[in-house]
C-alpha positions as CSV (number, residue, x, y, z in Angstrom):
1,X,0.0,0.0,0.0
2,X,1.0,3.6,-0.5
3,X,0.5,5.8,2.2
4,X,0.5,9.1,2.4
5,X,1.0,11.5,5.7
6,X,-0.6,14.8,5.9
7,X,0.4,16.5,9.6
8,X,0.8,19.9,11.1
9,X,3.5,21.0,12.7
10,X,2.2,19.3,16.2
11,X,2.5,16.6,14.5
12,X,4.7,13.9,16.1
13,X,6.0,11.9,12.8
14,X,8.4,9.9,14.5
15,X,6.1,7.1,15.5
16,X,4.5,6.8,12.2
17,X,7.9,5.5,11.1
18,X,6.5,2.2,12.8
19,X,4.2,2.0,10.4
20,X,3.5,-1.8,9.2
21,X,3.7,-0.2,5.5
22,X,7.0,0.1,2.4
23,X,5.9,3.0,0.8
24,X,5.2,6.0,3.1
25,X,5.6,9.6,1.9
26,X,4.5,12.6,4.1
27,X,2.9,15.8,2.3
28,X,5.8,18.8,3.1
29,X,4.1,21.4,0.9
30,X,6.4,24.6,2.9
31,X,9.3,22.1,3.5
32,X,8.4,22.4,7.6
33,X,8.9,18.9,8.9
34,X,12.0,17.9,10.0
35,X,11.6,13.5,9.6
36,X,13.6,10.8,8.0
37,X,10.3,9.5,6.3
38,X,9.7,10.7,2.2
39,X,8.6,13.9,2.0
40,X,7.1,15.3,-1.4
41,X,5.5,18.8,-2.0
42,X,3.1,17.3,-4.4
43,X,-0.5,17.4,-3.9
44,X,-1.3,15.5,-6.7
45,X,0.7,12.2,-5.7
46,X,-2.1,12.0,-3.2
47,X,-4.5,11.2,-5.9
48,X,-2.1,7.6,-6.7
49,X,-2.3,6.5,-2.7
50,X,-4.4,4.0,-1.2
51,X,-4.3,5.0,2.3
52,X,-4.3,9.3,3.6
53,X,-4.0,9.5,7.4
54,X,-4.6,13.0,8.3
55,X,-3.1,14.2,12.0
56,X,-3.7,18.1,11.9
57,X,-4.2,19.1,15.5
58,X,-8.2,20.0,16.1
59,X,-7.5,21.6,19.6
60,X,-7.0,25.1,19.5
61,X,-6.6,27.4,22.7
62,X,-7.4,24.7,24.5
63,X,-10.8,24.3,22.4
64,X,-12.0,21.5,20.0
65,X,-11.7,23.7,16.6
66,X,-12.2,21.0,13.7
67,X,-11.3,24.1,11.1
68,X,-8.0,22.7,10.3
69,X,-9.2,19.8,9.6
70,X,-12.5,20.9,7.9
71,X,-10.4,22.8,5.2
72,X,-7.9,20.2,4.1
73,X,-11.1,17.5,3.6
74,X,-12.1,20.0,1.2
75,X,-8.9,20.1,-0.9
76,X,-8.7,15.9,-0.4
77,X,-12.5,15.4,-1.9
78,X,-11.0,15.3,-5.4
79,X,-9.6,12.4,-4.4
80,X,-11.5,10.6,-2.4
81,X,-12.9,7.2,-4.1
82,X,-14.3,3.9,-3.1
83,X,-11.1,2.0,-2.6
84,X,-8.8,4.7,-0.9
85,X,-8.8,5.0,3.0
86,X,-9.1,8.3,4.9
87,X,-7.3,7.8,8.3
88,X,-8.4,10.7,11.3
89,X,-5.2,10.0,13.4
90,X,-6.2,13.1,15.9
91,X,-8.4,13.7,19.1
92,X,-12.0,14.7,17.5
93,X,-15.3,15.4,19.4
94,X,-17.9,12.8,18.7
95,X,-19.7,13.1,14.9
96,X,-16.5,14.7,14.2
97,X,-16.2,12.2,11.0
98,X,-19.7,11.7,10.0
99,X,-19.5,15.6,9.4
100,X,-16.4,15.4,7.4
101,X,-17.5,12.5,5.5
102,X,-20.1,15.1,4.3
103,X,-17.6,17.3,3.0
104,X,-15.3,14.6,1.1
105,X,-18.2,13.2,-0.3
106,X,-21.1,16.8,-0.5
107,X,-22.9,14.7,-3.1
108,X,-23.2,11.4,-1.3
109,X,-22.2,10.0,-4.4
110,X,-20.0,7.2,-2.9
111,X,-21.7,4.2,-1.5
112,X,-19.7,2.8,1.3
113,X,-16.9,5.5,2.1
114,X,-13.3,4.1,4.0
115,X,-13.1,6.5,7.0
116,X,-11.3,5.1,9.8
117,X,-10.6,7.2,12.8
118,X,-7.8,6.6,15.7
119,X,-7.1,7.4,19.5
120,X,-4.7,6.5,22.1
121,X,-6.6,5.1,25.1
122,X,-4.1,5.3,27.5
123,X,0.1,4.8,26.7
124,X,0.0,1.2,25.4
125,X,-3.1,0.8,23.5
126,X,-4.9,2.6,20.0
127,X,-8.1,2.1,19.6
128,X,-9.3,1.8,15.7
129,X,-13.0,2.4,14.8
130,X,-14.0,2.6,10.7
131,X,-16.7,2.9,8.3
132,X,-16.5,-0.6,6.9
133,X,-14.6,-3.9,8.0
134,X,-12.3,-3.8,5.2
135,X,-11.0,-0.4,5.9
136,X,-10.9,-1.6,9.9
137,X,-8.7,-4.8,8.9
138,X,-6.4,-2.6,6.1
139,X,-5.7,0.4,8.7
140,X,-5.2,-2.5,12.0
141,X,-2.8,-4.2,10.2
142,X,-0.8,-0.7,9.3
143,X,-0.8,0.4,12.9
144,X,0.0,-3.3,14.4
145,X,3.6,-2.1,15.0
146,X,2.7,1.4,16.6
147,X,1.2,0.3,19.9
148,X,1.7,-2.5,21.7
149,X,-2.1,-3.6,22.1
150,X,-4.7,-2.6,19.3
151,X,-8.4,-2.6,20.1
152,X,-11.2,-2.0,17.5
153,X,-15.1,-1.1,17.0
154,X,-17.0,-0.9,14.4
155,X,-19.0,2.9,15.3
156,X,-16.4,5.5,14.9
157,X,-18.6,7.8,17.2
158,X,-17.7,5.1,20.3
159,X,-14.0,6.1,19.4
160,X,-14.6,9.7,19.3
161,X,-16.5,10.1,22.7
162,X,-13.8,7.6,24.9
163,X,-11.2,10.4,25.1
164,X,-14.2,12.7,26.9
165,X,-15.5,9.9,29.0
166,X,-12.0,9.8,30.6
167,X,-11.7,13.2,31.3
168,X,-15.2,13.7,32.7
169,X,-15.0,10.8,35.2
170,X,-11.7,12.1,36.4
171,X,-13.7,15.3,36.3
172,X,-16.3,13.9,38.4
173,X,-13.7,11.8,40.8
174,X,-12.0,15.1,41.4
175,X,-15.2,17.0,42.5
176,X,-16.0,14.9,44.6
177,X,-12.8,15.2,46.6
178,X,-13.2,18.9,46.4
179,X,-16.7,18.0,47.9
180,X,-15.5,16.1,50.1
181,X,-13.0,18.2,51.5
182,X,-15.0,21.3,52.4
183,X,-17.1,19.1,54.4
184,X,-14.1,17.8,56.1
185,X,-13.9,21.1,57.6
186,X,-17.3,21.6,58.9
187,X,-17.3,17.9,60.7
188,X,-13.2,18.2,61.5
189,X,-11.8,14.9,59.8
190,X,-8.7,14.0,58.7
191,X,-9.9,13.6,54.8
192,X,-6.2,12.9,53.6
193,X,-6.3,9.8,56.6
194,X,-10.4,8.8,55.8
195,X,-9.4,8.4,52.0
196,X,-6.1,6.4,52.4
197,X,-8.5,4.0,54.8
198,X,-11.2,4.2,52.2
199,X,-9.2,2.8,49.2
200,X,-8.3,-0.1,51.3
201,X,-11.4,-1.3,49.4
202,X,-10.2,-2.9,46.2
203,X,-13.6,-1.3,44.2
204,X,-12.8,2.4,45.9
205,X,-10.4,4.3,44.3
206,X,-10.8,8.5,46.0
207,X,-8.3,11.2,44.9
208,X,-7.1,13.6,46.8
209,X,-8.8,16.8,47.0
210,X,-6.9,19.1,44.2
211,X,-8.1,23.2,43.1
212,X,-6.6,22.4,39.8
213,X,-7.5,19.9,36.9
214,X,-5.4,19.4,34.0
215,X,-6.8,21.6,31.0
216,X,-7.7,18.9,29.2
217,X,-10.2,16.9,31.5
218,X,-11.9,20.3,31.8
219,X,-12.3,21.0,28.4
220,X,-13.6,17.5,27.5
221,X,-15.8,17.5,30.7
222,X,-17.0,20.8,29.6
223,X,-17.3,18.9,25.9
224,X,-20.0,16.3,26.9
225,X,-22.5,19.7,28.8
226,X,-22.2,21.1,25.3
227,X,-23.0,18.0,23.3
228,X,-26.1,17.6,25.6
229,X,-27.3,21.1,25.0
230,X,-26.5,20.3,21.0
231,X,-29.3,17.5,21.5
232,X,-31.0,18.7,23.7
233,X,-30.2,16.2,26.6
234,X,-29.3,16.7,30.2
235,X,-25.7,16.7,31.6
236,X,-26.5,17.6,35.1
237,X,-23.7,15.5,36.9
238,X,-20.9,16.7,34.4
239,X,-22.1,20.4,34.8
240,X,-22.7,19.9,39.0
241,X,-19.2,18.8,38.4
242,X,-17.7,21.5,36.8
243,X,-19.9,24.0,39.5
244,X,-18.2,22.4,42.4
245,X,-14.1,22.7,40.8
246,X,-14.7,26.2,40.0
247,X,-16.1,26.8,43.8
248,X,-13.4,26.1,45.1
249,X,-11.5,29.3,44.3
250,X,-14.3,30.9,46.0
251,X,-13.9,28.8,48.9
252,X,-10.1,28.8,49.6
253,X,-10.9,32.9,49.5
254,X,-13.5,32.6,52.2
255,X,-11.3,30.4,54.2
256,X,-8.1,32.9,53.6
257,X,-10.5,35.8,54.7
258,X,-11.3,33.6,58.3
259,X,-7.6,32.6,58.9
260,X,-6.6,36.3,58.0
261,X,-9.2,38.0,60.9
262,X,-9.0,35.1,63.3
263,X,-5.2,35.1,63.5
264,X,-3.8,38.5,62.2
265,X,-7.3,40.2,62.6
266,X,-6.5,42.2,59.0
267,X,-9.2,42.9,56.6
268,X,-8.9,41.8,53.0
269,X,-7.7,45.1,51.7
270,X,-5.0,45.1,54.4
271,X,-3.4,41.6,52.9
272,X,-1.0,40.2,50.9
273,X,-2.0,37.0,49.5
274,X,0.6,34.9,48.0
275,X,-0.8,32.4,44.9
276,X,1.9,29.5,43.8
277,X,0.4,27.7,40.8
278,X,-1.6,28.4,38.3
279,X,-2.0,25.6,36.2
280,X,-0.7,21.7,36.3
281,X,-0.2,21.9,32.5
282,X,3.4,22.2,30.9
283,X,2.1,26.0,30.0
284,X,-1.1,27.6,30.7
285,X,-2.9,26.3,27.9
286,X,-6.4,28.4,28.2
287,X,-7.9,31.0,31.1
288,X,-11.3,29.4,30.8
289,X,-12.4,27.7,33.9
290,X,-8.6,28.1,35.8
291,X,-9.0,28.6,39.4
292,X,-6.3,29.7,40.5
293,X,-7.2,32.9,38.0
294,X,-11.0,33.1,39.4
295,X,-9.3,33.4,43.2
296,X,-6.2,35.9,41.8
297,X,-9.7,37.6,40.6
298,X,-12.0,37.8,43.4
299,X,-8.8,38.8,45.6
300,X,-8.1,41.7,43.2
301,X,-11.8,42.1,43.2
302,X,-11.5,43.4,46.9
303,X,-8.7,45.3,46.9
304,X,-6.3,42.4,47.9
305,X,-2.4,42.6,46.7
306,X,-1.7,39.1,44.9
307,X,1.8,37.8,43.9
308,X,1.7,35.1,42.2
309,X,4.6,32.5,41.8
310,X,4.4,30.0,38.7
311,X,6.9,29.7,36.2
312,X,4.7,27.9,33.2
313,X,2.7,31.4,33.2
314,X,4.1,34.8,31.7
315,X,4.2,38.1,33.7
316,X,1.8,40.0,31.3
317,X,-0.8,37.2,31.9
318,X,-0.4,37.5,35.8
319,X,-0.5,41.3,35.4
320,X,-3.6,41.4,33.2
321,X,-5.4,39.4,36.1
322,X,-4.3,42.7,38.6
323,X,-1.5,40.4,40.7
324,X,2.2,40.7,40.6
325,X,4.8,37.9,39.3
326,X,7.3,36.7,42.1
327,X,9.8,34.3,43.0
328,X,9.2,31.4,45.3
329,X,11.4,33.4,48.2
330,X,9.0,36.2,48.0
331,X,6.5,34.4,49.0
332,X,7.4,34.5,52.3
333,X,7.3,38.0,52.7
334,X,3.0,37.3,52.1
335,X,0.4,37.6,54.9
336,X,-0.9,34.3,52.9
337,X,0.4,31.6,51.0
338,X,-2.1,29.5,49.3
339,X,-0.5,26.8,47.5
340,X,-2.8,25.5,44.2
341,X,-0.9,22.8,42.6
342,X,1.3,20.1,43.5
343,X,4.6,21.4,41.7
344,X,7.9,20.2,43.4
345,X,8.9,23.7,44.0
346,X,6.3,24.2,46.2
347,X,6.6,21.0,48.6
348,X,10.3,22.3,49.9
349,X,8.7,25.1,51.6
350,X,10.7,26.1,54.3
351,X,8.4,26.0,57.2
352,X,10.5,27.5,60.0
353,X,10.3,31.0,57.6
354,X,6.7,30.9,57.3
């Protein structure tokens, strides 16, 4: 089979050198990508392939954005016939493909079109879903040496929606920590002790209370309320979930506000509050629905000074929100530390200065 590679530049091509496949050739129209795989410039030589596995990103700003990949369908329907194979080798919200089946083929003119969509389930395992069996035997066989289990299904929309049915039970797992740990305070438990008990239980498996989910769990999360709106169906536990993570900025403020009164008996305006972490991500990958930014917010909101110490963040980002960037020693200088995410940085505290 001839195969033909059409990425972005977030496009990993490394591991598609594993490729059970002789004759591999990656579209380079700008000369970008930097591979040891064929490149060619040529549009045209996609028209003499058998197989086209498209891996443009479809996340934008930390939103699903299927533009990119919307656009180059377009320039791909001249191509598209019964016996080639269009590959969606990137993370797509559910009907995703049935949509852009409608634009490779706007005239429903071919009877049983080979779409076959892909997703990494967790680190060891790609799940493969497709149009038709054949296309679902050609594509497993081509992807047999990329991870070391593969697991099929025949509905490409089961594919599409396991990515967001991770993220929203993690989602759901981590509100009910959260929950869980504002509770704790009314009823004066140890919740760090109770849950280390509780998953004793082979079928319990509690997190730790956290203020700050990776971006991507929130963003799918946030993914299935939207589908349900789309059809009209209710998503009340995903979007109790996503009420009860963003509370918690508004919580750790209120219990700042107590602990400033009781123990230095300062009003808000008086403080210095001292924010390390904003996000858990490699970089801060979208404001939407960030907590730490809703608390550096409703602090600013009352006249509170915030410094806020996170590295992953720029200065202009942390100044827009009204708060000031410092270093980690700064910090101590604060009437308040509140520490948002578990970086290594921030477990060396030095308690004897605080």
């Amino acid at each position: 089979m001839k195969i033909v590679i059409y990425p972005d530049v977030k496009t990993d091509l490394s591991k598609y050198e594993q490729l059970n496949a002789d004759d591999v050739v990656v579209y380079d129209e700008k000369d970008e990508f930097n591979t040891t795989i064929t490149k060619t410039s040529d549009f045209d030589i996609i028209g003499g392939c058998d197989v086209i596995i498209l891996t443009l990103n479809c996340i934008i700003n930390g939103r699903y954005d299927i533009t990119p990949i919307e656009e180059v369908c377009r320039k791909l329907s001249q191509f598209v016939l019964d016996d080639k194979i269009v590959v969606f080798d990137t993370q797509l919200p559910p009907r995703s493909v049935h949509k852009m089946s409608k634009v490779l083929d706007d005239l429903g003119l071919i009877e049983d079109i080979n779409l076959t969509y892909t997703v990494m389930v967790n680190d060891d395992t790609c799940l493969i879903s497709a149009t038709n069996e054949t296309s679902l035997e050609k594509v497993k066989d081509l992807y047999c040496d990329m991870a070391e289990n593969i697991e099929t299904t025949n509905n490409i929309q089961t594919a599409e929606c396991v990515p967001l049915l991770q993220s929203a039970y993690k989602d759901v797992m981590v509100a009910f920590a959260n929950q869980t740990a504002i509770l704790s305070e009314a009823i004066t438990i140890d919740l760090i002790e109770a849950i280390k008990y509780a998953n004793m239980d082979n079928d319990v498996h509690l997190l730790n209370p956290q203020p700050i989910a990776n971006h991507d769990i929130v963003r799918d999360s946030k993914e299935i309320i939207n589908l349900a709106d789309e059809y009209g169906e209710i998503a009340q536990l995903s979007q109790t979930t996503r009420d009860i993570n963003n509370y918690v900025a508004y919580h750790i403020a209120y219990r700042a506000e107590k602990e400033l009164y009781l123990k230095l008996h300062l009003a808000m305006f008086e403080t210095t509050v001292a924010i390390l972490g904003i996000t858990s991500d490699d970089t801060l990958i979208s404001e939407d629905d960030n907590v730490s930014l809703t608390l550096i917010d409703d602090f600013v909101s009352r006249d509170v000074e915030v410094w806020v110490c996170d590295d992953k963040v720029d200065e202009d980002i942390i100044e827009n929100h009204g708060a000031k960037k410092i270093s980690i020693d700064e910090a101590y200088e604060a009437d308040c530390i509140i520490i948002m995410t578990d970086d290594e940085s921030f477990r060396n505290i030095d308690a004897d200065r605080i």
